[in-house]
C-alpha positions in Angstrom: 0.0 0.0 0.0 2.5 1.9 0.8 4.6 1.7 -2.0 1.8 1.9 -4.2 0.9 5.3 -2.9 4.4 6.5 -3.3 4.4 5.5 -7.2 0.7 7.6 -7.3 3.2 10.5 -6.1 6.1 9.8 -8.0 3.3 10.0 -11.1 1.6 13.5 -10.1 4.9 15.1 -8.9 6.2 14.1 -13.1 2.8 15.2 -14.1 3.3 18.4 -12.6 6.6 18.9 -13.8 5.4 18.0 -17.6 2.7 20.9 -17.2 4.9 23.2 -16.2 7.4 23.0 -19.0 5.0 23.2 -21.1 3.0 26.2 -19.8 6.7 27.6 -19.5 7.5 31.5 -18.7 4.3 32.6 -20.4 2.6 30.8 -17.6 4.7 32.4 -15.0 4.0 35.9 -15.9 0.2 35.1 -16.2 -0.4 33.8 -13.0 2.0 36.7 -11.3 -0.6 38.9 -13.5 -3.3 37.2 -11.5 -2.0 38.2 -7.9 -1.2 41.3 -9.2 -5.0 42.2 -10.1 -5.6 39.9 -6.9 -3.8 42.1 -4.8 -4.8 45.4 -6.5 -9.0 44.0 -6.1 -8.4 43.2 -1.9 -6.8 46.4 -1.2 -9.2 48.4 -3.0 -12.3 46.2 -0.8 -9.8 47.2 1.7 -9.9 50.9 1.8 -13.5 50.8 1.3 -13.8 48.6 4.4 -12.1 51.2 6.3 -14.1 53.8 5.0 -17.4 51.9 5.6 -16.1 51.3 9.2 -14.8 55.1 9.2 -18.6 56.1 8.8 -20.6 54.1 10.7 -17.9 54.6 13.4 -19.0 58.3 12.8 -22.4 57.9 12.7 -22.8 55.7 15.9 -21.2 59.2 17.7 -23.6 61.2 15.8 -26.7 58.9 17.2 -25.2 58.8 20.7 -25.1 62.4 21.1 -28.7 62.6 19.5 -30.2 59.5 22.3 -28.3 61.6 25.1 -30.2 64.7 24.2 -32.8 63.1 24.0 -32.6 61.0 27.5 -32.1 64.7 28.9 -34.6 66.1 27.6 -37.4 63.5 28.7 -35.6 63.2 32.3 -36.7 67.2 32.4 -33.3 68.4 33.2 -33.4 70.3 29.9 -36.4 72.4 30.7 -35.1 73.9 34.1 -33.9 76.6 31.8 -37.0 77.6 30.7 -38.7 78.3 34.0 -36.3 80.2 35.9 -36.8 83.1 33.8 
């Protein structure tokens, strides 16, 4: 068994080696073409992640402030003002 499954080995690792002499440098620069756009597509999901985050983060401020207002105003703090005078 085991030799058997190093023969299957022996025969992908020369299959392998048979495809890529044949694919040769074009191949090469193709696939290094591919991580290129690759890399060039996940940093530009990247930098809209961050500005997705960079807004909500902004937002979520922006609705805090307005809910502690708010949360003032119902307690009646924010209409002491308004009878003093």
């Amino acid at each position: 068994l085991k030799m058997t499954h190093l023969q299957e080995k022996q025969v992908i690792l020369a299959e392998n080696a048979g495809m890529r002499a044949l694919l040769g440098e074009d191949a090469s620069e193709g696939v290094q073409e591919l991580r290129e756009t690759e890399d060039g597509v996940n940093r530009a999901l990247l930098l809209a992640a961050v500005e997705e985050i960079t807004n909500l983060r902004t937002r979520v401020s922006v609705l805090e402030g307005e809910a502690a207002k708010h949360k003032v105003s119902a307690s009646g703090y924010g209409l002491a003002g308004m009878f003093s005078g």
